[in-house]
DOSE-455832 format. One record per residue (C-alpha): residue number from 0; residue in three letters; chain; x, y, z. Coordinates in pm, 1 decimal, always signed. Layout:
// DOSE-455832
R   seq   type   mol          u          v          w
R   NUM    ala     A          X          Y          Z
...
//
This chain:
// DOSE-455832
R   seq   type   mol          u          v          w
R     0    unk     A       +0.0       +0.0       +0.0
R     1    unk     A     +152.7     +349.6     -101.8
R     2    unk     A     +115.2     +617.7     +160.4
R     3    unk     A      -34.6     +929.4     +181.1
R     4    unk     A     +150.0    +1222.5     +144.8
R     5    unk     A     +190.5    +1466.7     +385.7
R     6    unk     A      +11.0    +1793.3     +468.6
R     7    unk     A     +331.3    +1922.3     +533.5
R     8    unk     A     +697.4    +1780.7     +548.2
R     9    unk     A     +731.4    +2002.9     +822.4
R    10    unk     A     +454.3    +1862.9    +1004.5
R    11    unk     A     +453.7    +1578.5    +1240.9
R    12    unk     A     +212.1    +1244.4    +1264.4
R    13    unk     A      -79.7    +1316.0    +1363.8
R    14    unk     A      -81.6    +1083.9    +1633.7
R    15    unk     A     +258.4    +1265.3    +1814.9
R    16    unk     A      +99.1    +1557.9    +1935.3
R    17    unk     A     -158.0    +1353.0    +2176.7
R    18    unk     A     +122.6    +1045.3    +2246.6
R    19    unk     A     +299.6    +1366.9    +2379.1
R    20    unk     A      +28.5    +1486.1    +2646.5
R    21    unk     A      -77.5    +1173.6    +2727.9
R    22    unk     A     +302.6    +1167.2    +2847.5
R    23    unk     A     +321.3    +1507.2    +2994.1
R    24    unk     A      +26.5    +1435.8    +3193.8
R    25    unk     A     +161.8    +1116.6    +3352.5
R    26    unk     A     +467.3    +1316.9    +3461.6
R    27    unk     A     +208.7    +1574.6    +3649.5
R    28    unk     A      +30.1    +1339.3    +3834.4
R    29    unk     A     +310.0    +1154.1    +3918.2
R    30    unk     A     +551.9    +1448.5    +4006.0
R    31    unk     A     +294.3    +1631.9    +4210.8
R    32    unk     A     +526.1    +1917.7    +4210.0
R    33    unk     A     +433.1    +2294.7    +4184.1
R    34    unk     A     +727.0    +2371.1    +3964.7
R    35    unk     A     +643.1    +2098.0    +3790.4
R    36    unk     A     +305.2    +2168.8    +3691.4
R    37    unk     A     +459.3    +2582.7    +3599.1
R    38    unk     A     +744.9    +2419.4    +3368.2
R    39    unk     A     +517.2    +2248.6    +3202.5
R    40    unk     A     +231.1    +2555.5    +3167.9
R    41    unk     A     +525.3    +2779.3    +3015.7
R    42    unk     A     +660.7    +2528.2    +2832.9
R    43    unk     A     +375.9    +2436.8    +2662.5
R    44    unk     A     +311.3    +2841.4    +2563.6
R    45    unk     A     +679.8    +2863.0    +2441.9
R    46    unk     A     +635.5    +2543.0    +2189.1
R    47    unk     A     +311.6    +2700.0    +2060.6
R    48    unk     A     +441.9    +3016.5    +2027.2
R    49    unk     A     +728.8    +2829.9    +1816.5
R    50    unk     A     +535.7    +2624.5    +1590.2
R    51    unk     A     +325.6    +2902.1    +1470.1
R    52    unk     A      +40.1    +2899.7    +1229.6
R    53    unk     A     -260.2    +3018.2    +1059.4
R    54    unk     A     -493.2    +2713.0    +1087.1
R    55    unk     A     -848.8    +2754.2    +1287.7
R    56    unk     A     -753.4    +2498.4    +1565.9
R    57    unk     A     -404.7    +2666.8    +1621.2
R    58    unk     A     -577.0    +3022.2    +1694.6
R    59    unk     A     -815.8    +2844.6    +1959.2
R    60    unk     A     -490.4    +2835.6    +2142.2
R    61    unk     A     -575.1    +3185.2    +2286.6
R    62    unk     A     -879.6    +3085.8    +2434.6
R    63    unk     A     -710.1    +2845.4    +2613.1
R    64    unk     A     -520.4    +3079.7    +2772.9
R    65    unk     A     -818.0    +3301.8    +2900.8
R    66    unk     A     -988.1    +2937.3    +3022.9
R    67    unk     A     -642.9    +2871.2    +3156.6
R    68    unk     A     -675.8    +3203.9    +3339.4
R    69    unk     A    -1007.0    +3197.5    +3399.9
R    70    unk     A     -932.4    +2846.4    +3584.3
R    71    unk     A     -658.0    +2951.1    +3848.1
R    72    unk     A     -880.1    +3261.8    +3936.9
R    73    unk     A    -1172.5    +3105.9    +3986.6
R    74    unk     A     -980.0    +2809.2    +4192.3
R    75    unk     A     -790.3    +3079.7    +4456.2
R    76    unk     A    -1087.4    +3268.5    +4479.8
R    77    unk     A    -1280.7    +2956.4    +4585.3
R    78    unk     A     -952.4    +2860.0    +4781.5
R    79    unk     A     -919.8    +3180.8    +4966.8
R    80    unk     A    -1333.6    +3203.0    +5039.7
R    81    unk     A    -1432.0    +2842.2    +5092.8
R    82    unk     A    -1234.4    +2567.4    +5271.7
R    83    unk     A    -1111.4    +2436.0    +5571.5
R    84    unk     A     -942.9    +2548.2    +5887.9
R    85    unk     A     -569.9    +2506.5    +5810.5
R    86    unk     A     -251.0    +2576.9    +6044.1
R    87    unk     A      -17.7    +2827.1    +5936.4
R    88    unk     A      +86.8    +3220.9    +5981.8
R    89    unk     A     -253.6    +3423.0    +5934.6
R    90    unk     A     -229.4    +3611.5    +5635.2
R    91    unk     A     -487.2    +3820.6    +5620.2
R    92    unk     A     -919.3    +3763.8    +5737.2
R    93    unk     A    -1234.1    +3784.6    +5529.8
R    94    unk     A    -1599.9    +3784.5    +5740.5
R    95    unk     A    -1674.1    +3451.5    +5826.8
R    96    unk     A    -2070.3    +3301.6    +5772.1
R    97    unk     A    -2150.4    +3064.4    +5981.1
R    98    unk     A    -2285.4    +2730.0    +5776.3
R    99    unk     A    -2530.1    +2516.6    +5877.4
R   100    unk     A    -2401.0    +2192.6    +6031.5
R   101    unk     A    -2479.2    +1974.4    +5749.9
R   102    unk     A    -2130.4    +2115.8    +5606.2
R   103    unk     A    -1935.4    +2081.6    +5934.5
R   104    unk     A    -1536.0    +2107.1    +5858.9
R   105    unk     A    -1622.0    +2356.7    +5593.2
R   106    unk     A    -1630.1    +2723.9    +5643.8
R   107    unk     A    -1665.9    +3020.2    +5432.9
R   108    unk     A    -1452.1    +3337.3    +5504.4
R   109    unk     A    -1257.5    +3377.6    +5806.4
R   110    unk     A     -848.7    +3364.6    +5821.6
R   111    unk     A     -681.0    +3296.3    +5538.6
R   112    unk     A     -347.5    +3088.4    +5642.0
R   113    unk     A      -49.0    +3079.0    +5452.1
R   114    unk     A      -86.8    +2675.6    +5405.8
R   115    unk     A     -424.5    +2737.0    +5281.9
R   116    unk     A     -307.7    +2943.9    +5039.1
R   117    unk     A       -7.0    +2732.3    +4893.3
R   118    unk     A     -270.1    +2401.0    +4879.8
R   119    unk     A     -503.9    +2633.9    +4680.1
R   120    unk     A     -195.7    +2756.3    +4462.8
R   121    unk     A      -78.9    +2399.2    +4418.0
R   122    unk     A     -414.1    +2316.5    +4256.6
R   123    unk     A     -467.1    +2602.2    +4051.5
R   124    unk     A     -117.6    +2581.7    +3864.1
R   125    unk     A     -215.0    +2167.2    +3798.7
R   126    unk     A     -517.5    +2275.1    +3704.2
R   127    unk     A     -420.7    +2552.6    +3448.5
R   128    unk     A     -107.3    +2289.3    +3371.1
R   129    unk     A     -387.8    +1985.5    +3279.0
R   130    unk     A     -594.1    +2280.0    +3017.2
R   131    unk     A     -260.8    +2397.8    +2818.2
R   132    unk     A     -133.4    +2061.9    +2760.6
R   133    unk     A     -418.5    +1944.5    +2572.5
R   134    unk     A     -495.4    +2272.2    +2466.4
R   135    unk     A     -115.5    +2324.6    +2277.2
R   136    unk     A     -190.9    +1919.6    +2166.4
R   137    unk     A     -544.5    +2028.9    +2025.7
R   138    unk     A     -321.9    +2348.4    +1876.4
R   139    unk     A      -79.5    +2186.1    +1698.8
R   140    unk     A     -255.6    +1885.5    +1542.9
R   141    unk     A     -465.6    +1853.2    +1241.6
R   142    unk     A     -777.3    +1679.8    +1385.7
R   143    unk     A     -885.0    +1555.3     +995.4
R   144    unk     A     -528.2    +1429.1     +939.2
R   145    unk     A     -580.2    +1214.6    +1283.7
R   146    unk     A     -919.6    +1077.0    +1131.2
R   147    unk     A     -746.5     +956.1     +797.3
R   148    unk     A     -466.0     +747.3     +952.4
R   149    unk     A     -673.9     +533.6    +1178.8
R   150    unk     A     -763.9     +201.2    +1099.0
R   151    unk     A    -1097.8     +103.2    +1033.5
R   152    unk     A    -1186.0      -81.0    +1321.1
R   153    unk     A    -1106.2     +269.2    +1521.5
R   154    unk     A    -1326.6     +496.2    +1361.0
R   155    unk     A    -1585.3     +545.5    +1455.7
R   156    unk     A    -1417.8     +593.5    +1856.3
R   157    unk     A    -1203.8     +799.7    +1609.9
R   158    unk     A    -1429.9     +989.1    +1445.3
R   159    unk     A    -1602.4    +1071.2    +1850.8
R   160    unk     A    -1249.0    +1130.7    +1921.5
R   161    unk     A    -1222.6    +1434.3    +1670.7
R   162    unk     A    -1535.5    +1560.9    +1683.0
R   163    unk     A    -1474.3    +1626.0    +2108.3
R   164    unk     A    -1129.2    +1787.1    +2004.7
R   165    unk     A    -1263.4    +2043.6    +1752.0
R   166    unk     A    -1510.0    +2159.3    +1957.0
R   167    unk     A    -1294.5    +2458.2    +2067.6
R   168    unk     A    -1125.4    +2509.0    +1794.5
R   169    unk     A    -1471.6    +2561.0    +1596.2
R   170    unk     A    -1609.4    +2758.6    +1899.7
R   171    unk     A    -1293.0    +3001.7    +1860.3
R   172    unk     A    -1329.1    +3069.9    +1487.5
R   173    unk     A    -1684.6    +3099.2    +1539.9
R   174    unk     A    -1687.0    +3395.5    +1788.4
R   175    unk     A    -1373.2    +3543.3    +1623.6
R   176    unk     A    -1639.8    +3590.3    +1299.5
R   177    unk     A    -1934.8    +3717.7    +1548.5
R   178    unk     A    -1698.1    +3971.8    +1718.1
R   179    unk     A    -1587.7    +4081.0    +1343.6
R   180    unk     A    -1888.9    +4109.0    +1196.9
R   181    unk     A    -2014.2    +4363.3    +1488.5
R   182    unk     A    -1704.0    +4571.2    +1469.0
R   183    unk     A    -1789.8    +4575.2    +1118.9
R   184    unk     A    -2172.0    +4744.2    +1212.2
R   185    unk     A    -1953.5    +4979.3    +1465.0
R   186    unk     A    -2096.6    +4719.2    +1766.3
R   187    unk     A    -1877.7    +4717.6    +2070.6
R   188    unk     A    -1748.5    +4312.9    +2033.8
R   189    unk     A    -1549.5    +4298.7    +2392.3
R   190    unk     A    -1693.7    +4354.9    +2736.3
R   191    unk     A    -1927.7    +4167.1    +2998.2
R   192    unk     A    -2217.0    +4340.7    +2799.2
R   193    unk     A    -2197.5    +4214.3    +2477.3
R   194    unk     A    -2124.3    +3865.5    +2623.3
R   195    unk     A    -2533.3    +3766.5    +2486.1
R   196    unk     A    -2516.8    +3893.0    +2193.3
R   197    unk     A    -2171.6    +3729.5    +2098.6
R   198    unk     A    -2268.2    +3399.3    +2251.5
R   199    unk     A    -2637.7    +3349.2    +2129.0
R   200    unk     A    -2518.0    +3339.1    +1750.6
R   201    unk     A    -2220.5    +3143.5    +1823.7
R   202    unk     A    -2450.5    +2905.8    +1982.1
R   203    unk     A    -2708.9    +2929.6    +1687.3
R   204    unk     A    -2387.1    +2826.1    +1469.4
R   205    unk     A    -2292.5    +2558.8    +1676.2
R   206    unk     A    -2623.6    +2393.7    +1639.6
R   207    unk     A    -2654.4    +2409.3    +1268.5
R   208    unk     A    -2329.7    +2333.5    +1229.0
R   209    unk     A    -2402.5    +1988.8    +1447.1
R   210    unk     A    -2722.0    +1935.1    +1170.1
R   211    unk     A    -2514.3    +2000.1     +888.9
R   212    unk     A    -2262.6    +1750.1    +1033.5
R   213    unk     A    -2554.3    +1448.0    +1102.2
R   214    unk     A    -2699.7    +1539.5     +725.5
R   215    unk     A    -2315.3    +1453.8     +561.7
R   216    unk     A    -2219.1    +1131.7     +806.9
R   217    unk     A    -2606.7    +1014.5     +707.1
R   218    unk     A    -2514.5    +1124.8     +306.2
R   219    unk     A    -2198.9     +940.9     +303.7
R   220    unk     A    -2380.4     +640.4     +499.8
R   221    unk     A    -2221.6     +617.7     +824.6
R   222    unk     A    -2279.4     +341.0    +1021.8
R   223    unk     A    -2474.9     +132.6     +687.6
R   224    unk     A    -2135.2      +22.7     +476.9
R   225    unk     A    -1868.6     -191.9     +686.9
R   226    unk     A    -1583.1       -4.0     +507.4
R   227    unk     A    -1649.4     +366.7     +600.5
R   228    unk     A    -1354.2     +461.1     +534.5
R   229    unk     A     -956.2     +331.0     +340.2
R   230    unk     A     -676.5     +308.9     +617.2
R   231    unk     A     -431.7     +522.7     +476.0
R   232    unk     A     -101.0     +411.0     +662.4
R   233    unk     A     +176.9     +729.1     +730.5
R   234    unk     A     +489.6     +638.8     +832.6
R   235    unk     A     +642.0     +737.7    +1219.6
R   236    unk     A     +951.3     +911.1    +1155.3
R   237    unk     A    +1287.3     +944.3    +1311.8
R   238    unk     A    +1208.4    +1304.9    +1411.0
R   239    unk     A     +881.0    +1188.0    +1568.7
R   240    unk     A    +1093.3     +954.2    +1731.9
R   241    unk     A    +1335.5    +1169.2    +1881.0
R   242    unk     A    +1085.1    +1473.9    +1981.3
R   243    unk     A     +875.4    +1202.5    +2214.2
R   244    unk     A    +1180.9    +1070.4    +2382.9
R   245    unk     A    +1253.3    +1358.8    +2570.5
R   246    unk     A     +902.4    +1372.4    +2759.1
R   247    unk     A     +952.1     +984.2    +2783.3
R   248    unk     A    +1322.6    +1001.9    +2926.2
R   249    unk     A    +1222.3    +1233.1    +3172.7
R   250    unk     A     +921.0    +1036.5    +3258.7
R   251    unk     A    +1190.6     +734.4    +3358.6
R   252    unk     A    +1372.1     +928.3    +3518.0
R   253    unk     A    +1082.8    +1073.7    +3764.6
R   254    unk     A    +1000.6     +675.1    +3800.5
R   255    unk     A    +1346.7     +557.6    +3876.3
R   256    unk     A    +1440.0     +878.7    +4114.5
R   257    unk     A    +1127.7     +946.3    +4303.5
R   258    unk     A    +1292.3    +1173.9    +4551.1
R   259    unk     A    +1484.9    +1407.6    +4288.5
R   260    unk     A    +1503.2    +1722.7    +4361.5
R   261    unk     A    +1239.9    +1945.7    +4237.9
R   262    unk     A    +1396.6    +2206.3    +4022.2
R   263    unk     A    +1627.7    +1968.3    +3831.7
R   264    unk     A    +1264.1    +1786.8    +3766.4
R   265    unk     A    +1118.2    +2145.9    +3649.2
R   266    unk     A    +1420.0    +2200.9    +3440.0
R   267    unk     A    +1400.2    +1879.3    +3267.9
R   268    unk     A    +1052.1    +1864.4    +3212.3
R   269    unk     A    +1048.4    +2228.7    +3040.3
R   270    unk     A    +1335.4    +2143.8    +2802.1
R   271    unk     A    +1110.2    +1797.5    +2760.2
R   272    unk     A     +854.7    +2000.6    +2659.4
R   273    unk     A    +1004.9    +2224.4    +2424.4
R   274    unk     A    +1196.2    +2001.2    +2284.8
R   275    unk     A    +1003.1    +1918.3    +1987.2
R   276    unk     A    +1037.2    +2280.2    +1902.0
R   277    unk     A    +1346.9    +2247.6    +1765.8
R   278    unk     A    +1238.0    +1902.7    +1599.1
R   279    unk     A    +1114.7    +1933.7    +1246.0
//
């Protein structure tokens, strides 16, 4: 069988970009390092920022961010507000409500401790860490390439699998064109106010674009013919190869030297994660 040629010789399988999260995101759970989880956030902006492009699903990348941001705001405020009494030098005191005793152990307000703080810290920066790594994955892959080099037996879990990871991508073009076509009528496009106006259409899109999406799986007959689809086989390359060993070395090494210290495992992890970068 002859293989398809490539989008791009630049480009890498289709398959790397999400072989490479899947890695990064062992290493987070398993490091359960602050640093850790920050080497890999900026690390994962730097390589996007690096592999640059004017596809749909690379410019989603920015939304990310905001969610990203979003995310760790949302998860100190609820830190600093709600929680449990913690040891630790008193930082600073918010009013206190008293809750009923159905939610004994919990309180809202009162003083904010320094160890309180850090634990709500620590879970904001995995949490924004967990969004950009399968946002820059979502970024830098080509979710139709993925579709065409799956097997048959896999797709229609592939063809789930792609549909899930365009969503923001699609979302992001979508209220990039709402927001241009009401600068375009001299409509404010940014702002808490025009939050309705921008999301009801990109909504109304969404949904027809779902429709228009049933009408061409039922016109091609998915899910009637056994062969949906031709496997069209692309080779893994050496550069593949060599980009994924770096989040995989480092992965062995976190396994084989638990107690390492923690900046050496930031350090490596960021130049893990960059590392394909420079791979092309």
């Amino acid at each position: 069988m002859t293989n398809a040629p490539r989008a791009s010789q630049e480009s890498f399988h289709p398959l790397f970009w999400w072989l490479w999260a899947l890695t990064l995101l062992v290493i987070l759970l398993l490091s359960s390092s602050t640093l850790t989880s920050i080497s890999i956030s900026i690390g994962a902006i730097a390589l996007v920022l690096m592999k640059r492009s004017n596809t749909y699903w690379y410019k989603s990348f920015r939304w990310s961010l905001r969610l990203a941001a979003l995310a760790f705001t949302l998860r100190m405020a609820i830190g600093v507000v709600i929680g449990v009494p913690m040891p630790g030098q008193v930082l600073f005191t918010i009013p206190s409500i008293k809750l009923p005793d159905l939610f004994v152990g919990i309180r809202l307000g009162g003083d904010v401790t320094s160890q309180r703080l850090s634990a709500a810290f620590d879970e904001a920066t995995l949490l924004v860490a967990l969004i950009l790594i399968f946002a820059a994955a979502s970024a830098l892959s080509n979710p139709h390439e993925l579709l065409r080099v799956l097997p048959k037996k896999y797709y229609g879990m592939g063809l789930a699998t792609v549909i899930a990871s365009s969503v923001a991508p699609q979302s992001a073009r979508s209220i990039e064109r709402v927001r241009a076509a009401r600068r375009l009528r001299g409509e404010s496009s940014s702002g808490m106010a025009s939050f309705r106006k921008v999301g009801i259409p990109v909504l109304e899109e969404s949904l027809e674009r779902s429709i228009d999406l049933a009408a061409s799986l039922e016109s091609r007959g998915y899910g009637y013919f056994p062969n949906p689809s031709r496997y069209r086989r692309q080779i893994w390359r050496l550069q593949e190869t060599l980009a994924l060993a770096a989040p995989i070395y480092a992965l062995i090494f976190l396994l084989l030297l638990p107690s390492i210290s923690g900046t050496l495992l930031a350090g490596l992890v960021l130049a893990a994660v960059i590392i394909p970068g420079f791979v092309s």
